[in-house]
C-alpha positions in Angstrom: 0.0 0.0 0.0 1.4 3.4 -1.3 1.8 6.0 2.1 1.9 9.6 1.2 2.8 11.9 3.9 2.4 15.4 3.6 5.6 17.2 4.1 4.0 20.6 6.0 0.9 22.4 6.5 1.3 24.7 3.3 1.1 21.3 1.2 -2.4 20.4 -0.8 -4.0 17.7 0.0 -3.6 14.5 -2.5 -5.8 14.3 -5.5 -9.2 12.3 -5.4 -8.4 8.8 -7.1 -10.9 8.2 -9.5 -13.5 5.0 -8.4 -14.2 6.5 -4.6 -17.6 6.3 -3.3 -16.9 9.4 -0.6 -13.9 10.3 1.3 -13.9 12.1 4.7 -13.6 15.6 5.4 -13.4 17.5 2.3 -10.2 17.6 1.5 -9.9 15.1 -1.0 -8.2 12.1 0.1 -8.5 8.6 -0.4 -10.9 6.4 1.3 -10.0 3.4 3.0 -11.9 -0.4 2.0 -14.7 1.2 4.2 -15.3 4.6 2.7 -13.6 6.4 5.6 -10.3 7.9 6.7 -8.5 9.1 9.7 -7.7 12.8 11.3 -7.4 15.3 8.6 -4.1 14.7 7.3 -4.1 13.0 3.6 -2.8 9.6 6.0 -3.7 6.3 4.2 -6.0 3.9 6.2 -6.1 0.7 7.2 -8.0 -2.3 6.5 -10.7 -1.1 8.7 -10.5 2.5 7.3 -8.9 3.8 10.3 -5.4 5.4 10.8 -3.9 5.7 14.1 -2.3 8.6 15.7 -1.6 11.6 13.7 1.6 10.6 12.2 1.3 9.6 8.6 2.6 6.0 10.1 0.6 2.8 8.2 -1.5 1.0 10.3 -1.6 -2.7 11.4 -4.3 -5.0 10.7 -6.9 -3.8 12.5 -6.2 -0.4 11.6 -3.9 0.3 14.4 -0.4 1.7 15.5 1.6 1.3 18.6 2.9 3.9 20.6 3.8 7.3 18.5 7.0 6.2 17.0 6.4 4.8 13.3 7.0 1.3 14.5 5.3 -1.5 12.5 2.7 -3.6 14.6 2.2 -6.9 15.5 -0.8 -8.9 13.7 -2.9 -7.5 16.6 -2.2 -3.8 15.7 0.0 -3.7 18.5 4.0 -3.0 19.6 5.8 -3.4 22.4 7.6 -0.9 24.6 9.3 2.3 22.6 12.4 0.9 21.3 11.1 -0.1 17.6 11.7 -3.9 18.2 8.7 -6.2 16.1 6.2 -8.0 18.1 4.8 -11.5 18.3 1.9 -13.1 17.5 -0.1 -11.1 21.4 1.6 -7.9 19.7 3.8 -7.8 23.1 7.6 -7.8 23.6 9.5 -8.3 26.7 12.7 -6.6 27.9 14.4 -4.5 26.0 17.5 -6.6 26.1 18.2 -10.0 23.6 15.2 -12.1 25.1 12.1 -11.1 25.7 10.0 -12.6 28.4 6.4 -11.8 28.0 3.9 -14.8 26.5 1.9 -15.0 23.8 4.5 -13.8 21.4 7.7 -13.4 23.7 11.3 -14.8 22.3 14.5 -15.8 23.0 17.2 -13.7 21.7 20.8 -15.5 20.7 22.7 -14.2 23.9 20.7 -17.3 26.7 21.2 -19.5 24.1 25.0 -19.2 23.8 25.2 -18.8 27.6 23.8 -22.3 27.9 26.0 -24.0 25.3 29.5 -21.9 26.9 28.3 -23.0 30.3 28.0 -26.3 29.5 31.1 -26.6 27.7 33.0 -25.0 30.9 31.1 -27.3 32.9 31.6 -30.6 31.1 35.7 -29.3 31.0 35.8 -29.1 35.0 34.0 -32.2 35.4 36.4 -34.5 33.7 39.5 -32.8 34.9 38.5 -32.4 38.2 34.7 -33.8 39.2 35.3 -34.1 43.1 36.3 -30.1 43.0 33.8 -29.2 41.2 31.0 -30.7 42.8 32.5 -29.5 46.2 33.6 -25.9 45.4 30.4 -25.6 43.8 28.0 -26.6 46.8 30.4 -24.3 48.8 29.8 -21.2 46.8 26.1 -21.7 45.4 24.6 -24.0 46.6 22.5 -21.7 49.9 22.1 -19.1 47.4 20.5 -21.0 44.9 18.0 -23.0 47.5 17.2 -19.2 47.6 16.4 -18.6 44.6 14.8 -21.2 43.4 12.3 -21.4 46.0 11.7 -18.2 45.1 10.8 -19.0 41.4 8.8 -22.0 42.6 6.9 -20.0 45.1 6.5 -17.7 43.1 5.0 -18.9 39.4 3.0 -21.8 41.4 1.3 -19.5 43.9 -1.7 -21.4 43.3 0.2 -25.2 43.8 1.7 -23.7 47.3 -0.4 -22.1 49.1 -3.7 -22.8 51.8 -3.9 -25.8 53.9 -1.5 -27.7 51.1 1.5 -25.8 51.6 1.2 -25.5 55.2 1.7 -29.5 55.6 4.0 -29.4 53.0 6.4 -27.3 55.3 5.4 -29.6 58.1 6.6 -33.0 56.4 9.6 -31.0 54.9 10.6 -30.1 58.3 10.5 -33.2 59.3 13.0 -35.1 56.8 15.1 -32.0 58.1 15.6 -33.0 61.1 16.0 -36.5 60.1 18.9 -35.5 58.3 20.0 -33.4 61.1 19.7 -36.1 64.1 22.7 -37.6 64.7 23.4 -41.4 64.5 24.2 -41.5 67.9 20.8 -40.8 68.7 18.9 -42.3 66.0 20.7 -45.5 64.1 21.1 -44.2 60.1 19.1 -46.5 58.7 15.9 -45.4 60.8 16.6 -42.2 59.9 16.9 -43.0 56.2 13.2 -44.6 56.3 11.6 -42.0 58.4 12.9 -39.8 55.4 11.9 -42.1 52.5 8.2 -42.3 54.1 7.6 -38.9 54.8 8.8 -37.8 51.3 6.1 -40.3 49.8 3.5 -38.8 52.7 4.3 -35.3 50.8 4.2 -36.7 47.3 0.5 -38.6 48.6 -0.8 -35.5 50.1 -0.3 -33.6 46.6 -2.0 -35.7 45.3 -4.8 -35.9 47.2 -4.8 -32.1 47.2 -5.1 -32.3 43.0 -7.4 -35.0 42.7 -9.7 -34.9 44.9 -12.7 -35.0 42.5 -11.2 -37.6 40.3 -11.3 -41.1 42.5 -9.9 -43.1 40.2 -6.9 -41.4 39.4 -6.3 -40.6 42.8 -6.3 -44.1 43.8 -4.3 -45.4 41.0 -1.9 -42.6 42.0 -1.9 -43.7 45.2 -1.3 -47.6 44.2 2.0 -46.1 42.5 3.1 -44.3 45.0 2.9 -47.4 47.6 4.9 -49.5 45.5 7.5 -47.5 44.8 7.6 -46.7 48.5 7.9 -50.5 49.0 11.1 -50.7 46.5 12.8 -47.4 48.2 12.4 -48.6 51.9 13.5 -52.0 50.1 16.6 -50.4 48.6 17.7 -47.1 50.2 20.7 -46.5 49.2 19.5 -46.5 45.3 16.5 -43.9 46.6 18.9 -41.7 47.7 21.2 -42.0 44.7 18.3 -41.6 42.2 17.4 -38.6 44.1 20.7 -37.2 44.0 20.2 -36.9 40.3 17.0 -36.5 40.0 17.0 -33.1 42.0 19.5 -32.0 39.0 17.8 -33.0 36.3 14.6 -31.6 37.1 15.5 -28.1 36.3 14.3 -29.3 32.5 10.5 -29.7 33.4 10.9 -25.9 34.9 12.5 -25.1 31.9 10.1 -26.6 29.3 7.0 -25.0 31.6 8.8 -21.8 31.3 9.4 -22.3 27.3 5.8 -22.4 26.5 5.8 -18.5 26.1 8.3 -18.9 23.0 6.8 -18.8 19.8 9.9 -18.3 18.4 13.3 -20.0 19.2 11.2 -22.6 21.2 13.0 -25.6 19.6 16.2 -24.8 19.6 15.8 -24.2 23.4 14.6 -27.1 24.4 17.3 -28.9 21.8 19.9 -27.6 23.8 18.2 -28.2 27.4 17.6 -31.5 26.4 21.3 -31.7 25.5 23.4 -31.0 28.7 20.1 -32.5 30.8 19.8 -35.8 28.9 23.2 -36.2 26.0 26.0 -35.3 27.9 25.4 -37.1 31.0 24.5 -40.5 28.7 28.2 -40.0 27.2 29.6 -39.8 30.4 28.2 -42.7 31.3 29.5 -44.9 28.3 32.6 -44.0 28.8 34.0 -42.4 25.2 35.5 -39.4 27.4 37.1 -41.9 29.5 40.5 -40.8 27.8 40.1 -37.3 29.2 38.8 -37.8 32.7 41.5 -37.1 35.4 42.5 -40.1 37.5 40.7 -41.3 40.3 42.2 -40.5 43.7 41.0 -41.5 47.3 38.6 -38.6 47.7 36.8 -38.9 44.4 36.6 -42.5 45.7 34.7 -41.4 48.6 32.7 -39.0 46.8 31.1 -41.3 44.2 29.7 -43.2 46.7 26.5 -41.7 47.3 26.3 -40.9 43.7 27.2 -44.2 41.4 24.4 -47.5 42.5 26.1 -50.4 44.4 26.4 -52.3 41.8 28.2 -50.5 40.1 30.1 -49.4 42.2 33.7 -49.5 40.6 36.4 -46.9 40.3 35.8 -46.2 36.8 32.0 -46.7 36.7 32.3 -44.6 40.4 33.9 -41.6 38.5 31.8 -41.2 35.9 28.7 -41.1 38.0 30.9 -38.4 39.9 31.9 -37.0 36.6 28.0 -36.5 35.8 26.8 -35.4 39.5 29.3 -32.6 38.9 28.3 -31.6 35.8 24.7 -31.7 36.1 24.9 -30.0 39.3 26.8 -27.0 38.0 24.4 -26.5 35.0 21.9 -26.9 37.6 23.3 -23.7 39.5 23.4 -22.4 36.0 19.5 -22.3 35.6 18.7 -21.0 39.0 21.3 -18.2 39.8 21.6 -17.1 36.2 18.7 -18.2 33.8 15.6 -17.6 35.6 16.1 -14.8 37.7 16.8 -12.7 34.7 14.2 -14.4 32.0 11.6 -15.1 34.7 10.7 -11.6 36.0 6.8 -12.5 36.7 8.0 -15.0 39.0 10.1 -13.0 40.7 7.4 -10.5 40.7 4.7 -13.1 42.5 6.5 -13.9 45.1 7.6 -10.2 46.1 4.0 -9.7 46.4 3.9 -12.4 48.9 7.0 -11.9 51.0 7.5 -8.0 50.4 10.1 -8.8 53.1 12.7 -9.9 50.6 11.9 -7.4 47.5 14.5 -6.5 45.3 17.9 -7.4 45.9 17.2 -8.6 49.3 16.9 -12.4 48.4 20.4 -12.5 47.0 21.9 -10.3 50.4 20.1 -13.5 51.7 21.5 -16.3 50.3 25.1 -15.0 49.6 25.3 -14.2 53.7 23.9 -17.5 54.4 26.1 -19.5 51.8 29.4 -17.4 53.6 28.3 -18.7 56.6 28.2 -21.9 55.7 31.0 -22.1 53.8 32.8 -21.4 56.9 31.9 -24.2 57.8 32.7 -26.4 54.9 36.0 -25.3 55.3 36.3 -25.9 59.2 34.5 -29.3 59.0 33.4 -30.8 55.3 31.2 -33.6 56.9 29.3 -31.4 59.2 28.8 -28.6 56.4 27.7 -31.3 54.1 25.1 -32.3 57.1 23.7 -28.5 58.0 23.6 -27.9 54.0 21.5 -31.0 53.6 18.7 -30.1 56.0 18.7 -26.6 54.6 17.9 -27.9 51.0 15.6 -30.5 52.1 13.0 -27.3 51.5 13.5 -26.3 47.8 14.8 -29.8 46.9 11.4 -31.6 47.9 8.7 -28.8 48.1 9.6 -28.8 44.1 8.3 -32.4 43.6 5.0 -32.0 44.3 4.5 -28.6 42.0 6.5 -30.9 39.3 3.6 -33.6 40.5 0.7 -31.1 39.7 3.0 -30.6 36.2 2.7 -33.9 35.2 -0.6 -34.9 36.3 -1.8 -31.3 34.2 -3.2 -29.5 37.6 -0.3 -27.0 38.5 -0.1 -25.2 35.3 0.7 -21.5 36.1 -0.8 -18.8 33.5 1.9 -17.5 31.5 2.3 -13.8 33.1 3.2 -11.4 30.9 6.1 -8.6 31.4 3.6 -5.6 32.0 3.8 -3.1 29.0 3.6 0.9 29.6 0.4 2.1 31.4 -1.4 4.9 30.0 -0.9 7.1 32.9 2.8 6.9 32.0 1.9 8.7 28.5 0.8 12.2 27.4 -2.7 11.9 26.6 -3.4 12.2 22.9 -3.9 16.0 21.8 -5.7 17.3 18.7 -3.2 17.8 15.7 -2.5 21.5 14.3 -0.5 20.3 11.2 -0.4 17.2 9.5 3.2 16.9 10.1 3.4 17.0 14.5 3.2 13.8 16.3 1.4 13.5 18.8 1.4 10.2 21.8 -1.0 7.8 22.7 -1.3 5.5 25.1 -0.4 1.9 23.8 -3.1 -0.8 23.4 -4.3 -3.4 25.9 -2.1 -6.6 25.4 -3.8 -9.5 24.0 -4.0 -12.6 26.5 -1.8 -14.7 26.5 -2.6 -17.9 25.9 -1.8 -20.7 28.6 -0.2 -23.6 25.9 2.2 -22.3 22.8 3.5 -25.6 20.8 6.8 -25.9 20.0 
């Protein structure tokens, strides 16, 4: 569609095209496909026959422009914030940085996506050249900070999952495999301790579920028959339980990460490509030993250390470093998607829960878990085993109050709406004013975002 824009008020208007049933004011410009036009200005119209603000700047499909900037708009008629970037499919952008984060038409610049593939190269180097001090140095230096966070994201975007009567024995059973893993063995023999654990984390898992499905019987009790048995084989076999859940606490930043995706309508694929890839490849050719060639010997610490994470029966030195080799790597990325990815592409969740604890707003969370994690890795230093003891009954909160949101994911009854990054309010823009030549711009206060919607496919 040709624009003509008049150049200053002295101009004449454009001349009549021949075929037009009636233009607008009488100044002899073209119609639009309804006969009409905008504000007096010679500005071509849109589909609808409208024009929007009195720039001369084409309209969008509904006959609509963005904020007063010339900006194209999004197949809603709408932009994003001032900075001339396109917008999706909802007609909304996020940030204005290489990612935005708002739904319905939010996505992912190139910069995350590098980050994840140069982390997970660093990562994988550390972990074959030296897994034990890794995984160690690691815990020491992020591991309080990202409990932190992460609980903050979870309690945060599932509002709805933790929250009422639900969350409150949540906390309760949590406490309690706390203080099993507090209570020394002096008191209480380590195996007891070890079941009281294993059947209060199934009581949590149970009471989730009775929480999500209480008016579907049948489910719940074939969810309930599950849950039993594979109570049975865990009280049968604890030191595989607590192995499994080693690396299961690490790999379940994915599910997070493909709830979190389903605001990308563009660049969805390729993130879940390369999630998929550090969470699920990398630690599979670990495992088979091609990068045997490359991992750094075995010594009597490693030895130690790939006890709790390699199963008993495999339990060899080579098989034993590997499973080492993959703890450390997966936990690292882990700390990648927690203290790095989320808290800057997840803004609504940090958002949600601010509403909810104003007490830690802002920057306050971090103070938090950076003077906590000092603290304790004073203590790491002064005595490893009794760190390691205090840090594991600190992270008994984020690590199993995840489960049961990742529970409600599964069973499709925690799905949290994708929030969208707010775009500029009206009040934060000049009202529109009246033009007094065809060539002065005047604002407008930007459009209401479209909904987002609460599934995108990839």
């Amino acid at each position: 569609m040709a624009i003509t824009i008049s150049d200053g008020p002295n101009q004449g208007p454009p001349a009549r095209p021949s075929g037009t049933a009636r233009t607008g004011p009488d100044d002899g410009r073209p119609t639009g496909p309804g006969g009409t036009t905008g504000p007096d200005d010679g500005r071509p119209t849109g589909p609808g026959g409208t024009t929007g603000p009195d720039d001369g700047r084409p309209t969008g499909p509904g006959g609509t422009t963005g904020p007063d900037d010339g900006r194209p708009t999004g197949p809603g008629g709408t932009t994003g914030p001032d900075d001339g970037r396109p917008t999706g499919p909802g007609g909304t952008t996020g940030p204005g940085d290489d990612g935005p984060t708002a739904p319905g038409g939010a996505r992912l610049g190139a910069a995350p996506q590098v980050g994840f593939v140069l982390a997970a190269v660093a990562a994988l180097v550390l972990a074959l050249r030296a897994p034990a001090g890794l995984a160690v140095l690691g815990l020491a230096l992020f591991g309080v900070l990202h409990n932190v966070l992460e609980l903050r994201y979870v309690a945060g975007r599932f509002a709805a999952v933790l929250a009422g009567p639900l969350l409150r024995l949540l906390l309760v059973l949590v406490t309690g495999i706390a203080l099993c893993r507090l209570v020394p063995p002096s008191l209480v023999p380590r195996t007891v301790a070890q079941a009281a654990e294993i059947l209060l984390a199934y009581g949590l898992l149970a009471a989730a579920c009775r929480s999500g499905l209480r008016g579907r019987p049948l489910l719940l009790a074939g969810s309930g028959a599950v849950l039993a048995g594979a109570a049975a084989g865990s009280l049968a076999f604890p030191a595989y339980h607590f192995v499994v859940l080693a690396h299961l606490h690490n790999v379940v930043p994915l599910l997070f990460l493909w709830e979190w995706s389903r605001r990308l309508v563009r660049g969805r694929a390729l993130f879940l490509v390369l999630q998929c890839g550090w969470v699920l490849v990398v630690p599979a050719v670990l495992l088979s030993g091609v990068l045997d060639g490359v991992l750094a010997p075995g010594t009597g610490w490693t030895a130690r250390l790939a006890v709790g994470y390699t199963p008993p029966a495999w339990l060899t030195p080579g098989v034993g470093l590997r499973f080492l080799a993959v703890f450390a790597f997966l936990q690292t990325m882990h700390y990648v998607v927690w203290v790095w990815f989320l808290p800057r592409y997840a803004p609504d969740a940090t958002g949600a829960f601010e509403r909810r604890v104003p007490a830690l707003r802002g920057g306050r969370a971090w103070l938090l878990g950076g003077a906590v994690g000092g603290l304790l890795a004073v203590l790491f230093a002064a005595d490893y085993a009794q760190g390691r003891t205090v840090y594991a009954a600190l992270a008994s909160y984020h690590a199993y109050l995840e489960f049961p949101v990742l529970l409600m994911l599964v069973l499709g009854l925690g799905e949290a709406p994708a929030a969208a990054v707010p775009l500029p309010t009206p009040t934060s823009l000049p009202a529109p004013t009246a033009p007094t030549a065809p060539t002065s711009l005047t604002s407008q206060a930007p459009p209401t975002p479209v909904p987002a919607p609460t599934e995108e496919s990839p």
